[in-house]
KEPA-742603 format. One record per residue: x, y, z of N, C-alpha, C in turn; residue in one letter. Coordinates in steps of 0.05 Angstrom, whole numbers, plus 5000, padded with zeros to 4 digits. Last residue first. Layout:
residues N
XYZXYZXYZa/...
***
This chain:
residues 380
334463597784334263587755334363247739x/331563977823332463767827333063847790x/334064637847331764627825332664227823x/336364827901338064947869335364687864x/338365347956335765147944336965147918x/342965458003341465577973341565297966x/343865808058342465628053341565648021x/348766028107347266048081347265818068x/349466248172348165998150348266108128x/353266548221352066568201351166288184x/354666658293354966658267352566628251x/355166898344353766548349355266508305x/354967478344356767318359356166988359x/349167638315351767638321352067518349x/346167118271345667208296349267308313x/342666958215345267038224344667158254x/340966748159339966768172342466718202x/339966758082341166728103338866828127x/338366438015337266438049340066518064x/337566367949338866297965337266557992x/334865887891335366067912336266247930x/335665807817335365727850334565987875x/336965827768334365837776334165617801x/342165917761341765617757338965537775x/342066427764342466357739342766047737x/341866487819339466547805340566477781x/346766447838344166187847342366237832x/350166767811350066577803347666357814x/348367217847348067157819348666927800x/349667027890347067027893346267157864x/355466917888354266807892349766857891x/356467517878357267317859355667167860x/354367777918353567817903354367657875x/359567577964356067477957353967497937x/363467747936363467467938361367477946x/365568307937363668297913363067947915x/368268587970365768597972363668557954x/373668327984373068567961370168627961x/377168268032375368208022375068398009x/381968278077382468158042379868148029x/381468378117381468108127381768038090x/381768908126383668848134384768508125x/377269008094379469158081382168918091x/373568898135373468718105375668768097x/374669188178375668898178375568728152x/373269608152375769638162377169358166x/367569638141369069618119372669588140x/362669118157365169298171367369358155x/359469008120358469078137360169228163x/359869298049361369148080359969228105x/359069217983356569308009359669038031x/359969157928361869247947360769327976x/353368977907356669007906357669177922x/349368637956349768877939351868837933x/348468277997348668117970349268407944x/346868538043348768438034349968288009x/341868848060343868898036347068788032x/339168538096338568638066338768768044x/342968528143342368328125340768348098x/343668938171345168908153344168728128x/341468968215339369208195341669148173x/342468438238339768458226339868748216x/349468378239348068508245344568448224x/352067718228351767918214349868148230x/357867308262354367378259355267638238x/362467108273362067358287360267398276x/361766358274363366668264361466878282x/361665928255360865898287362566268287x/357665718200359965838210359265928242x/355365328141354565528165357065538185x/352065268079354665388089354265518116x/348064758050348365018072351165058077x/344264677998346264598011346864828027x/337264217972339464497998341764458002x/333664117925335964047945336864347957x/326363897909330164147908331964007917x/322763797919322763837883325763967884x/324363587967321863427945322663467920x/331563607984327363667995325363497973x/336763298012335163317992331863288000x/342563648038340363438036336963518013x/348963768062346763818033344163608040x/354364228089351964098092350664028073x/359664458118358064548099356264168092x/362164858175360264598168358364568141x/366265138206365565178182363164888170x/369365358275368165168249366265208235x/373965738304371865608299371265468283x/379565898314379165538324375565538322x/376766598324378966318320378766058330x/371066578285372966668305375666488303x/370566838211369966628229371266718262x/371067028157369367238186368167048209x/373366608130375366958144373667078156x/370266238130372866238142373666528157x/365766438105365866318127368366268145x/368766688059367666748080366666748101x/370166108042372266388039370366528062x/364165868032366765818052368365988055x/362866277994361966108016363166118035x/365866207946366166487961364466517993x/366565627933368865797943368066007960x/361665567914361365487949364265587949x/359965967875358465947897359765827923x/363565797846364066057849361566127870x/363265227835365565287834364565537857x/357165247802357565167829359665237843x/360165487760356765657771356665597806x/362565107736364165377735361865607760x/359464697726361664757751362664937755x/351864817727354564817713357364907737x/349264087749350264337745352064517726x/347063597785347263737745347263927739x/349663267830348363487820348763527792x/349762747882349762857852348563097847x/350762407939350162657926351662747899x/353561977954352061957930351362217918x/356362088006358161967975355762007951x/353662668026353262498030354662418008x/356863198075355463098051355362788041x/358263518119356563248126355063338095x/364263648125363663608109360963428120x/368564188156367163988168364863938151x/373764528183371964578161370364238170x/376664938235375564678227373664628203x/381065388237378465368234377965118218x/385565708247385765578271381765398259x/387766098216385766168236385365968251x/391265678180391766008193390466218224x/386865368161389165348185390665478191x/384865698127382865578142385865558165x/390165828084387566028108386165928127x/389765268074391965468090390965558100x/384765108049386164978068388365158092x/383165238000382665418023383365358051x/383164757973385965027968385365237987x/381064448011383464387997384964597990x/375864647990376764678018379364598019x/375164427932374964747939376364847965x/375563967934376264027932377264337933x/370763767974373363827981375663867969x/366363907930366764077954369864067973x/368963487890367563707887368863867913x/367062967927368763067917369963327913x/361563217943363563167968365963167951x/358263207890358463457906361263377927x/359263007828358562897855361163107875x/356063317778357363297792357863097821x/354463227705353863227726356763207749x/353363917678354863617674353763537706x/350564507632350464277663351563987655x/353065047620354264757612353064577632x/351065587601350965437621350365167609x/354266127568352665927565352165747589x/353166887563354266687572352366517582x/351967307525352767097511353666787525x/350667617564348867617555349667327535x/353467647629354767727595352167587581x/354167627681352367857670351467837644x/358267247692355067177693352967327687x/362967577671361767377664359367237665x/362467927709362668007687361067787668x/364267607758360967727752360868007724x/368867507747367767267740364667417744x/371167977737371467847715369067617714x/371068147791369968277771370168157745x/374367727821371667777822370167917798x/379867837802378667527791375167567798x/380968457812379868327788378968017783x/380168267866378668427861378068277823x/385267947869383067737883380367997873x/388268327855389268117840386368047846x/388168667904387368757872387668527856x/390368337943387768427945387268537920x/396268227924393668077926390568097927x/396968727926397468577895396268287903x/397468817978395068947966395268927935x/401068387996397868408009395968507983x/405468527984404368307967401268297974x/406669018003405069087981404968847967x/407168808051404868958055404669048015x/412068568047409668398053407668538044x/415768998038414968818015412368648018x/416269178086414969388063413469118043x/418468788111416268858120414069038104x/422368798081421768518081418468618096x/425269198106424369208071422768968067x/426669048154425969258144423769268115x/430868578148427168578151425768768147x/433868318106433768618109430368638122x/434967838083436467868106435968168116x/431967768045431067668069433267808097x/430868127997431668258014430767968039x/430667667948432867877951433767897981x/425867527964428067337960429467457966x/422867927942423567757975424767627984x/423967977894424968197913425268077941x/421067627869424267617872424867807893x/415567827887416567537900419467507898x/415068267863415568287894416868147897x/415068067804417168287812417368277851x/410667847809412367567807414767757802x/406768177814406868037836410267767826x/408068447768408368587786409468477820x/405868117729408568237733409168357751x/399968197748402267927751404867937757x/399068627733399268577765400668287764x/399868697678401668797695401568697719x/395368327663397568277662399768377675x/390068477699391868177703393468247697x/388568997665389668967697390468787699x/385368797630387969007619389368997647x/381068497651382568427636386068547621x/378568997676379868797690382668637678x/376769317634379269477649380669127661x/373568877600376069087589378069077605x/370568987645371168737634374268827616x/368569507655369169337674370869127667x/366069677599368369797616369869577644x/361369287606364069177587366669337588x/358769467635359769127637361869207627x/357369917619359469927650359769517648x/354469787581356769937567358669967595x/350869557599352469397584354469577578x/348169967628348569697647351369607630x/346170257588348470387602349070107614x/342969957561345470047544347870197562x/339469977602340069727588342669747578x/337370487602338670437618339870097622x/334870497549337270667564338270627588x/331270047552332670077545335470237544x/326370067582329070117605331370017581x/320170237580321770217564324570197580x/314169927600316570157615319470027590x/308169797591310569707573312169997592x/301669517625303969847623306669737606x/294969467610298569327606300369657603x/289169487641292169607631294169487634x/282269427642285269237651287969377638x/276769747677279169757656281869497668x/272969507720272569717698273969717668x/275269247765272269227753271569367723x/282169297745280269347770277769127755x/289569107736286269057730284269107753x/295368977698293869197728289969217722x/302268797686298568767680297968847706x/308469107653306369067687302969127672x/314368867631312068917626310068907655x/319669287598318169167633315969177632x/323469157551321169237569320569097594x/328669327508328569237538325669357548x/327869397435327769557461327869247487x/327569177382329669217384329769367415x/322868687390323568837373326968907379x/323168637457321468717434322468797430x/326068257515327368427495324168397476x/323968437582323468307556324668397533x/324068407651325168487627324568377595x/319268077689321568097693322968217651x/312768267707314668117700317468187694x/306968317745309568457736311068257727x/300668447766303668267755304668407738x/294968467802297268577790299168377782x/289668197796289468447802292268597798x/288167667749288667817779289368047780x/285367527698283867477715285567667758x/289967537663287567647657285767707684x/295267257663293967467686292367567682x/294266917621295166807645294666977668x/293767337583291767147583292067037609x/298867587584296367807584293767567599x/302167237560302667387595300167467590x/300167097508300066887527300367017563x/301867607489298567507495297767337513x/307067567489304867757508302167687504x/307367167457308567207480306467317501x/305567337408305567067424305567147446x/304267997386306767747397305467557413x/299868287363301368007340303367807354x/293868417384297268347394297768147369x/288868337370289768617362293468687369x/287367877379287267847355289168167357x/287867937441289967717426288667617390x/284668367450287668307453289068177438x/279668477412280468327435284068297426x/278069197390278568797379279468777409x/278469707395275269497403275869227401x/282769727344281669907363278769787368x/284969607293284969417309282369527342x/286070027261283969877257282769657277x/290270247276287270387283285570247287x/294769737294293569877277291270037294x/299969477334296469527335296269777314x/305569377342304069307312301369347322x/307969417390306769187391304969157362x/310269887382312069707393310469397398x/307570267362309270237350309769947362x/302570227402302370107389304770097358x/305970467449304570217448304170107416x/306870977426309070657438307970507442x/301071267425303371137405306371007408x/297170797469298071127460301171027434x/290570537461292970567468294970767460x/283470317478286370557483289170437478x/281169857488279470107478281370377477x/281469227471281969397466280769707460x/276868737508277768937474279569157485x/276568427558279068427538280168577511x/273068567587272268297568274968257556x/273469057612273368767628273168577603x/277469407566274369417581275369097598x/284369567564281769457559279769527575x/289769997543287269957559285269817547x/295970117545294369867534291469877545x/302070387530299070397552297570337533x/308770467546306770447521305170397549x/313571067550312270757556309270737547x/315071587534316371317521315871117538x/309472077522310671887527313171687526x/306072207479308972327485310572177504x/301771967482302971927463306772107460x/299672267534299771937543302071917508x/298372807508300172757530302072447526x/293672637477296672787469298772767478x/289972447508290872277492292972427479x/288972887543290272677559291672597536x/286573237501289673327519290573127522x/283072917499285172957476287073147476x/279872957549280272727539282772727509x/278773607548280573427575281573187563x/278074067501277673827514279373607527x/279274647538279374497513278074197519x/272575137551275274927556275174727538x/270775757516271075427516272775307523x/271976217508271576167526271175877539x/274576177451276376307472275376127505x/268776057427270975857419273875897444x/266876517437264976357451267676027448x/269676937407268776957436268076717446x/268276617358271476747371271276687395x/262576777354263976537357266776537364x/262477357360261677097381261476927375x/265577437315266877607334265177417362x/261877377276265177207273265777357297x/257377627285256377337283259377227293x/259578127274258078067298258777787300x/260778077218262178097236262578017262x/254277987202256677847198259677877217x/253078537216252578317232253778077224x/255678867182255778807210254978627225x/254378617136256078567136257178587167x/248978817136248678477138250678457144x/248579357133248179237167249078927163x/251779447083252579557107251779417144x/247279237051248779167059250679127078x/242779697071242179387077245079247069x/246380127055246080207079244879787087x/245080076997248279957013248580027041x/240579946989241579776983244679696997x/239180506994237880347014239080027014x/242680776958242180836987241880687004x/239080586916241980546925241980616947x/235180816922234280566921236880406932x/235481366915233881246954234380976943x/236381426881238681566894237781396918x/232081376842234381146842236281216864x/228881786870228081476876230781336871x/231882176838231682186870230881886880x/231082036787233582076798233582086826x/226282126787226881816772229781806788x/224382646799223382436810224582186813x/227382846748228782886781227782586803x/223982696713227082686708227582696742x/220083006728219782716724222682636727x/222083606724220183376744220683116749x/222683496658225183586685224183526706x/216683506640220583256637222383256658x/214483926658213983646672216083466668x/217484356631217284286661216684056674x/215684186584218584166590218984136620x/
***
């Protein structure tokens, strides 16, 4: 009996060590398990992220697109406006440009400046956005930058058309207004007094009257819908007639206008384009002229152009002026522009309209001797 009970214990003590030993070997695997998840943690914390998919996170937040090639032309990057806005798939990724571009267009710009070091081009409507497209190429990588200026597209047009609106809501009363003075002057002649008031507010129902005819007509050259009619012209006609209604003023000041254009000179223009170039010309050749000076408007014909010049024996332009005169409302003496009727918007007319009959235009001014302007217009 004694040996059973023995035995018995023996059997019970071993199974007691076997468990024991089973969950004390569990016990360590599970620590070191732990271990194991606690330095990788550690080792994942201590790890910088990676630099290259930050960048590519970044670059896709973005709202201008980025186009990168190798020197050959594949495609090795672009961030997500890019490739919303030009249709590049994943798949496309390593293809050459002009299989991985669906627009014409840009492939054709891409291909034409493949080879130089920068270009830029002028606005593009895609799709439904305003881009600015700029090619940029070292030894290494070639990058098309897409600059989105749509918002600021929508503001441009939304101050056109405030502008256009207001002007247009302005003619009517100011008419009435001006054809209310004119009886009035009638009225009061015998009262100079009042006759003196009355002048001074036909002045400035003139000067707002001559504002909105400006803002309307660079309303007009802005307008996205507007067409250019070229007919042909013969310029000397033409030109005197413009000097014809600027006639008074001119002989007000005492100022010789003086035509060396030639009977044959022709142009194929639009008149409404030419019109609003050499009026605001001369107009200011006149009124920032001296007195009893002269006005000489000029044309001759280059290889692939023609020139016509507007030049004035006037009171010059200052040189730190001259590269901002074609700005809106920019005076180089606001007191005499104010005084002399000018709204500050007749060069910038003009040098929006030379560019919309893809021409030129040149000055070149020396005070007290006067002023030239010189605009190149495309033969046709």
């Amino acid at each position: 009996m004694e040996t059973v009970l023995i035995a018995v214990s023996l059997f019970l003590l071993t199974l007691t060590l076997v468990f024991a030993y089973i969950a004390f070997d569990e016990r360590r695997k599970r620590e070191r398990a732990l271990l194991s998840i606690r330095q990788i943690k550690h080792k994942k914390t201590d790890q910088k992220p990676d630099s290259t998919k930050l960048l590519s996170r970044a670059l896709n937040l973005l709202r201008e697109g980025i186009v990168v090639m190798d020197p050959y032309g594949r495609i090795i990057f672009t961030n997500r406006f890019a490739r919303e806005l030009l249709d590049i798939s994943p798949e496309d990724m390593g293809k050459f440009f002009y299989q991985a571009i669906k627009n014409f267009d840009i492939v054709s710009m891409i291909n034409e400046s493949f080879s130089e070091e920068y270009k830029a081009w002028k606005e593009k409507k895609i799709k439904d956005k305003y881009v600015q497209m700029i090619f940029a190429s070292d030894m290494d990588e070639k990058v098309l930058l897409l600059m989105d200026l749509t918002p600021m597209k929508k503001y441009e047009n939304l101050k056109k058309d405030f502008i256009a609106n207001v002007s247009h809501e302005l003619k009517t009363p100011l008419a009435a207004m001006k054809l209310s003075l004119e009886t009035l002057e009638e009225e009061c002649k015998s009262n100079p007094s009042a006759g003196k008031f009355l002048k001074k507010a036909m002045e400035r129902v003139r000067y707002m009257n001559q504002l909105i005819e400006d803002l309307i007509t660079l309303s007009m050259l802005e307008s996205v819908n507007f067409q250019m009619r070229p007919v042909e012209i013969k310029l000397l006609p033409f030109t005197k007639k413009i000097v014809s209604d600027l006639s008074e003023f001119a002989e007000k000041k005492g100022v010789i206008i003086n035509l060396d254009i030639p009977e044959n000179a022709v142009l194929s223009v639009d008149e409404k384009m030419l019109h609003a170039i050499l009026k605001n010309l001369i107009d200011n050749a006149i009124k920032y002229n001296r007195e009893n000076g002269t006005v000489t408007v000029s044309y001759r014909e280059l290889k692939n152009e023609v020139e016509i010049s507007v030049c004035d024996t006037g009171i010059g332009i200052p040189r730190s002026h001259i590269p901002f005169i074609f700005e809106r409302f920019y005076r180089v003496d606001r007191s005499r522009s104010r005084k002399l009727g000018g709204t500050g918007l007749g060069l910038s007319i003009v040098k929006l309209a030379v560019e919309k009959l893809n021409g030129e235009v040149e000055v070149e001014s020396e005070e007290g001797k006067g002023t030239c302007f010189r605009i190149y217009l495309p033969k046709r």
